[in-house]
C-alpha positions in Angstrom: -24.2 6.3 21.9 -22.9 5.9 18.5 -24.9 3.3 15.8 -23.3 0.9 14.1 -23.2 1.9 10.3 -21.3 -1.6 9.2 -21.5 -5.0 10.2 -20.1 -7.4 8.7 -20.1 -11.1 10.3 -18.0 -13.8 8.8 -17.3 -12.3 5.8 -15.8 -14.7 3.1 -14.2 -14.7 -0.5 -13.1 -17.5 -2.3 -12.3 -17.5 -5.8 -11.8 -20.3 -8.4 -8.4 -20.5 -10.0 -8.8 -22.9 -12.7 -8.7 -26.8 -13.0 -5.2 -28.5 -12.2 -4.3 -30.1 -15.7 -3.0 -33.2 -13.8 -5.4 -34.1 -11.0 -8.3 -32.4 -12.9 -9.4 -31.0 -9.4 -10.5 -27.3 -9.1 -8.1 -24.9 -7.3 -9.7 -22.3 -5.6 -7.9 -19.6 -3.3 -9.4 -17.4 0.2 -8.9 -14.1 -0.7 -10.8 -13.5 2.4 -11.8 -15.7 5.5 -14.6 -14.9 7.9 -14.0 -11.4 9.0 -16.3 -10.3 11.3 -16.0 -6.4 12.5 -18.1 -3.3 13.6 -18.2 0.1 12.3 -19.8 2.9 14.1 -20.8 6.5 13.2 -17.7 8.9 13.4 -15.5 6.1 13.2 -12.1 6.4 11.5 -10.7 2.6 11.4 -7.2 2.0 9.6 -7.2 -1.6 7.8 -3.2 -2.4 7.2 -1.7 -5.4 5.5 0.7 -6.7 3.1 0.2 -7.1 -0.7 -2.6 -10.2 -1.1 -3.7 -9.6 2.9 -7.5 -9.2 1.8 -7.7 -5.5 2.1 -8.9 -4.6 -1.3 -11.2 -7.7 -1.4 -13.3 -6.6 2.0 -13.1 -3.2 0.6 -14.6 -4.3 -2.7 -17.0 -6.8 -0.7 -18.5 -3.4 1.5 -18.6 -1.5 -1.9 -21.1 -4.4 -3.7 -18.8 -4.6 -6.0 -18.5 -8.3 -5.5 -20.5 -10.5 -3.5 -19.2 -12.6 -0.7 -19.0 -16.3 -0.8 -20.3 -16.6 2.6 -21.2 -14.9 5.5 -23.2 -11.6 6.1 -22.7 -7.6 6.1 -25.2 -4.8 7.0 -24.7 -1.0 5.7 -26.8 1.5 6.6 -26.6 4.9 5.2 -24.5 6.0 1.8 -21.4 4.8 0.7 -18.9 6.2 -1.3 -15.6 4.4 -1.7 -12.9 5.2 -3.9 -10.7 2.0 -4.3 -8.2 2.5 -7.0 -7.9 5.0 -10.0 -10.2 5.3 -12.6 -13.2 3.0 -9.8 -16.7 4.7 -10.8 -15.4 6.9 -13.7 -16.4 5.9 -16.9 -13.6 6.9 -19.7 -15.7 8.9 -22.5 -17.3 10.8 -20.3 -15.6 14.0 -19.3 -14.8 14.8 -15.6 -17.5 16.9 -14.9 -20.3 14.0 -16.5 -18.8 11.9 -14.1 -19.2 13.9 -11.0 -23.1 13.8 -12.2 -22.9 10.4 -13.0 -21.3 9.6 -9.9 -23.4 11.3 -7.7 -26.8 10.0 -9.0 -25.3 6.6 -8.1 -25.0 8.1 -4.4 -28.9 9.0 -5.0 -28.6 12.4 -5.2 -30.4 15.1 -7.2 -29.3 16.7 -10.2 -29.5 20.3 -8.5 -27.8 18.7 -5.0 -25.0 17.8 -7.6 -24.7 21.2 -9.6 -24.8 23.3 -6.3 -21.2 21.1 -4.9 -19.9 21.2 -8.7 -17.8 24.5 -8.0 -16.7 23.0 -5.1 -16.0 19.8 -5.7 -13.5 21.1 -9.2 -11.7 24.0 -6.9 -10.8 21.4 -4.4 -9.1 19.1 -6.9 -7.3 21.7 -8.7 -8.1 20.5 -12.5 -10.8 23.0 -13.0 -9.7 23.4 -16.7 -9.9 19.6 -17.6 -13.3 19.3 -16.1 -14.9 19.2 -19.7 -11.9 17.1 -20.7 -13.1 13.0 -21.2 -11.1 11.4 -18.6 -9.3 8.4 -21.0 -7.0 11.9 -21.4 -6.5 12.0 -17.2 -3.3 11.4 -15.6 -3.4 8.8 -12.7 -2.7 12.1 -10.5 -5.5 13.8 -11.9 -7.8 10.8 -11.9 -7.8 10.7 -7.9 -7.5 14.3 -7.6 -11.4 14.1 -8.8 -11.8 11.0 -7.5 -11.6 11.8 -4.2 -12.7 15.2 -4.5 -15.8 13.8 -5.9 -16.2 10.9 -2.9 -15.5 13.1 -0.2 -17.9 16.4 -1.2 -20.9 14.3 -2.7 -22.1 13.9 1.1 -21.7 10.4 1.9 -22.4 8.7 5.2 -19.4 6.3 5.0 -16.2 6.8 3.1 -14.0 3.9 1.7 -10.8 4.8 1.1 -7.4 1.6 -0.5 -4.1 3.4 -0.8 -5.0 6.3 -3.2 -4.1 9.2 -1.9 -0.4 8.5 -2.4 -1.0 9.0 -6.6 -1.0 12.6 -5.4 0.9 15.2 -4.8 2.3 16.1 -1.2 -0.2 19.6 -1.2 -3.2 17.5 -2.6 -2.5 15.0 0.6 -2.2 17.3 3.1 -5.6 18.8 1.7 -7.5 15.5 1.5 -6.2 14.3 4.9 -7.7 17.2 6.7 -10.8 17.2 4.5 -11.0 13.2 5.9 -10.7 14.7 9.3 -13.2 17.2 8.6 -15.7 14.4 7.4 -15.4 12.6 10.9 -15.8 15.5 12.9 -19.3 15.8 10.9 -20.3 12.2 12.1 -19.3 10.5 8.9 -17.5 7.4 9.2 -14.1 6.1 7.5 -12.3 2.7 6.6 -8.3 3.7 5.6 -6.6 1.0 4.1 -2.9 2.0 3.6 0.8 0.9 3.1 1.8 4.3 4.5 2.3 3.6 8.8 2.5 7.6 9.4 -0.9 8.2 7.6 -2.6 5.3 9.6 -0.9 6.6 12.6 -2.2 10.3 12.4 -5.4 9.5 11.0 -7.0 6.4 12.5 -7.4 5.7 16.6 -7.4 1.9 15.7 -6.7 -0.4 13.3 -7.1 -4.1 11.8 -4.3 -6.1 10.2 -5.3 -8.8 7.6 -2.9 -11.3 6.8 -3.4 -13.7 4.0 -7.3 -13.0 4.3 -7.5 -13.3 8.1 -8.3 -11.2 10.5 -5.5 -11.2 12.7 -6.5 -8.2 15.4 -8.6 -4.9 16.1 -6.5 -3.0 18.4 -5.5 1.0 18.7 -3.1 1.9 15.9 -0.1 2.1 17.1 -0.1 -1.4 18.9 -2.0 -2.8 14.9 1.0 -1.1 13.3 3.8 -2.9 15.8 1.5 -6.3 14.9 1.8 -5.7 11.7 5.9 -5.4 11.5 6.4 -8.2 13.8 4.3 -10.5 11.2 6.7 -9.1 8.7 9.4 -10.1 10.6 8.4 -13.6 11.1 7.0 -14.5 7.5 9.4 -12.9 5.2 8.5 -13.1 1.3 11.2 -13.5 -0.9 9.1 -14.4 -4.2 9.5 -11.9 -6.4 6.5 -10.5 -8.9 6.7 -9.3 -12.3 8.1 -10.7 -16.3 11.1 -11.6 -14.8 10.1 -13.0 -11.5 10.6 -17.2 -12.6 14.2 -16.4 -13.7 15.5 -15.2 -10.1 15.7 -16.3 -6.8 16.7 -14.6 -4.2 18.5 -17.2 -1.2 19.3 -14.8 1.6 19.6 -11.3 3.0 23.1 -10.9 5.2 23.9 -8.3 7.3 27.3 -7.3 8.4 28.3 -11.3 7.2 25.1 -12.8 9.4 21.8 -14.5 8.0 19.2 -11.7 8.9 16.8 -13.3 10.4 19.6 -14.3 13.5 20.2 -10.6 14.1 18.6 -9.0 17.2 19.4 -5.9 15.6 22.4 -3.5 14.3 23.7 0.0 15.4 22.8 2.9 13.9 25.9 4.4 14.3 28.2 1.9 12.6 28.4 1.5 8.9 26.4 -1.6 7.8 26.7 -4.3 4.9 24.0 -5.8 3.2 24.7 -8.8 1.0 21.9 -10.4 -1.3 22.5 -13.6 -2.8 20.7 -14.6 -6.1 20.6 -17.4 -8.4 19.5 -16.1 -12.0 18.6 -17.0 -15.5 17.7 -13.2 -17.2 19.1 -13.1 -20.5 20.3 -9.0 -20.6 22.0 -7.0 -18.7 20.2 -5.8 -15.5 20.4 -4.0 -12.2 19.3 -4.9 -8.7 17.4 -1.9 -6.5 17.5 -2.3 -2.8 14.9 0.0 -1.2 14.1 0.5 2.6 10.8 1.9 4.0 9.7 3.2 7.6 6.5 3.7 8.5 5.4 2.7 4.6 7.4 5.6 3.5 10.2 4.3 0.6 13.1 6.6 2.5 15.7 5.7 -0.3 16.7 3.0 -3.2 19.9 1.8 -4.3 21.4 0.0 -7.3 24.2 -2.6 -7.0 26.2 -1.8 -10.5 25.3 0.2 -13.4 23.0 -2.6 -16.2 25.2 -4.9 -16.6 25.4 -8.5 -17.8 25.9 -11.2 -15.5 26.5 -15.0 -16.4 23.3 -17.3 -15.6 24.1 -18.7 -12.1 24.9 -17.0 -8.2 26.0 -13.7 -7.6 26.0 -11.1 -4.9 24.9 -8.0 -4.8 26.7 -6.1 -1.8 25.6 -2.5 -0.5 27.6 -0.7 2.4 25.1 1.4 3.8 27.0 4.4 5.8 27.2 5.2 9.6 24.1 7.3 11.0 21.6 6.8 7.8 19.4 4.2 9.2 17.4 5.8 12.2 16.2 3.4 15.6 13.1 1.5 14.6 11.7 -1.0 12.3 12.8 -0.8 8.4 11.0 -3.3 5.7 13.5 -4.0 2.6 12.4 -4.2 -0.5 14.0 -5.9 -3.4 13.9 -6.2 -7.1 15.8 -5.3 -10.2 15.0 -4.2 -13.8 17.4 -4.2 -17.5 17.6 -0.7 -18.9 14.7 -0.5 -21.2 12.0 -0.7 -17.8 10.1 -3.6 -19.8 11.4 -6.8 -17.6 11.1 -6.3 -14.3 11.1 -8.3 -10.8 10.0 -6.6 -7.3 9.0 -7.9 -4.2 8.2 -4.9 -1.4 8.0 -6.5 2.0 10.9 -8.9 1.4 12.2 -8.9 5.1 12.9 -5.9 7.9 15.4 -5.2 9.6 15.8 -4.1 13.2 18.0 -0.7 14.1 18.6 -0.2 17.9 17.6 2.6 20.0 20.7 4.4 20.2 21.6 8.0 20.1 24.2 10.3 21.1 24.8 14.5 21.2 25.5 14.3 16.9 22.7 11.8 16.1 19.3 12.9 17.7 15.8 11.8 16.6 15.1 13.1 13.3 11.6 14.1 11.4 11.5 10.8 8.8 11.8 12.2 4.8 13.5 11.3 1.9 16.9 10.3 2.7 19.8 11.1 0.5 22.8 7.9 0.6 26.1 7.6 -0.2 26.6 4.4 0.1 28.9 1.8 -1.8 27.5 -1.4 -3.6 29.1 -3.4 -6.1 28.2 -7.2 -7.9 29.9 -10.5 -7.1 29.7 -13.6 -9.6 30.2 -17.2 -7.6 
């Protein structure tokens, strides 16, 4: 019978925000509230969530890297956890001091280290940056070693927060099946990712967090169905970003109906998607409606060309065409941008919207990718 390599047991985070200026009391925010879970040897457990569920904070809390507030967790063997770019790597080193430096933090040997060196640069693919300081890295390059270095330096358990999507499709592919690899040699494996399809095909279970609580510990694809229906329920229309306190958005409409009183709309019929905004931004700017399935962004599209809008409520209308959305579950996304990228607003899981099961001889399941749309969209001042 397997051992249990984590245990963590009511595992809290609260951090201090600052003094309110008017009450003089100290605001303070649970990033994480008592989680309590098991790990066991071999394990591959997918941790899902939306942005600010917890997932980095546990992560990081596992890692040492912060301490809990309260409650307990046990480890035993190594850890290695890669938890966003540039994590462990110190910037005037070069790549291949860092692999050394990293790897005597795992308590390894110098001569363990130099004899999974070769290894460790073929797999990543920047063998001629490796004596490069890596200030000089690109974010892809950054994980590529990264990774490369967590995954060959021989740890017990592996940590892993939404990295591999920095790289390439290739370098995925690779570092999926050298995750697999790692748990068919007994090591163990916590996956936090946006990305449904790579939870799906990697992990047997799952947790969801939501807003620092556990919510459940089931098999994946029953966490990942949890995980949409919160979505559903608690849609987030606050935006993030420079420009996020000069735009509302009021509602999503589809086909001329609030969203959230749909039960769900044909894939076979052309659908329109109205957002209304009230705005103060000062230039002209553009609004980007995206749609992801399965954590995928399948395609993005912008109401007008930048333009300049009078402060006040406007529309921003898309006609999405007949036989683009497929059955299933889509999260919309929505922000905007003026033409110079510097002020922004985004918010990712803004609401989803439901597409029926229906199908006939010309419209057959299809393998999810990048879609591209045709679609119409166009800007309404009230």
């Amino acid at each position: 019978m397997s051992q249990p390599v984590i245990i963590a047991d009511q595992l809290t985070k609260k951090y201090t925000l600052g003094k309110n200026r008017e009450s003089g009391k100290t605001n303070s925010f649970l990033a994480l509230d008592q989680v309590s879970f098991t790990l066991n040897e071999g394990e591959t457990l997918g941790l899902i969530g939306g942005n600010g569920a917890g997932k980095t904070t546990l992560l990081k809390l596992l890692s040492r890297i912060t301490s809990p507030s309260s409650g307990k967790m046990g480890i035993r063997g190594k850890l290695s956890s890669l938890l966003e770019v540039g994590t462990g790597f110190h910037p005037e080193l070069t790549g291949r001091e860092n692999v050394f430096l990293n790897g005597s933090l795992l308590g390894m040997s110098r001569r363990e280290i130099k004899s999974k060196l070769d290894e460790i640069a073929a797999f990543s693919g920047i063998e001629p940056f490796l004596d490069t300081q890596v200030k000089h890295y690109s974010s892809g390059m950054y994980v590529r070693l990264a990774f490369s270095v967590s995954a060959h330096l021989n740890p017990d358990i592996l940590l892993l927060d939404e990295v591999l999507s920095v790289g390439d499709a290739a370098f995925q592919h690779k570092s999926m099946d050298k995750i697999q690899e790692l748990v068919r040699n007994g090591k163990s494996v916590i996956f936090a990712s946006h990305s449904m399809t790579a939870v799906r095909s990697l992990c047997p279970e799952a947790m969801v967090l939501h807003k620092g609580k556990l919510l459940i510990r089931t098999d994946a694809h029953h966490a990942i169905q949890h995980y949409l229906d919160t979505l559903a329920f608690e849609r987030d229309y606050h935006f993030q970003g420079p420009w996020s306190k000069l735009i509302q958005l009021k509602q999503i409409r589809v086909n001329h109906k609030a969203i959230e009183t749909l039960d769900g709309i044909s894939p076979l019929e052309e659908n329109l998607i109205e957002l209304s905004f009230h705005h103060q931004l000062p230039e002209a700017f553009r609004i980007t409606l995206s749609f992801f399935f399965d954590g995928i962004r399948c395609f993005s599209l912008h109401d007008v060309p930048f333009q300049e809008t009078p402060s006040g409520n406007f529309i921003s209308r898309f006609t999405i065409p007949a036989k683009v959305l497929r059955p299933g579950r889509w999260v919309i996304a929505v922000g905007g941008h003026n033409e110079a990228m510097n002020h922004w607003f985004w918010q990712e899981q803004c609401d989803v919207l439901d597409v029926a099961e229906i199908y006939t001889p010309q419209y057959e399941k299809i393998n999810l990718g990048i879609i591209n749309v045709d679609a119409h969209s166009e800007r309404l001042v009230l």
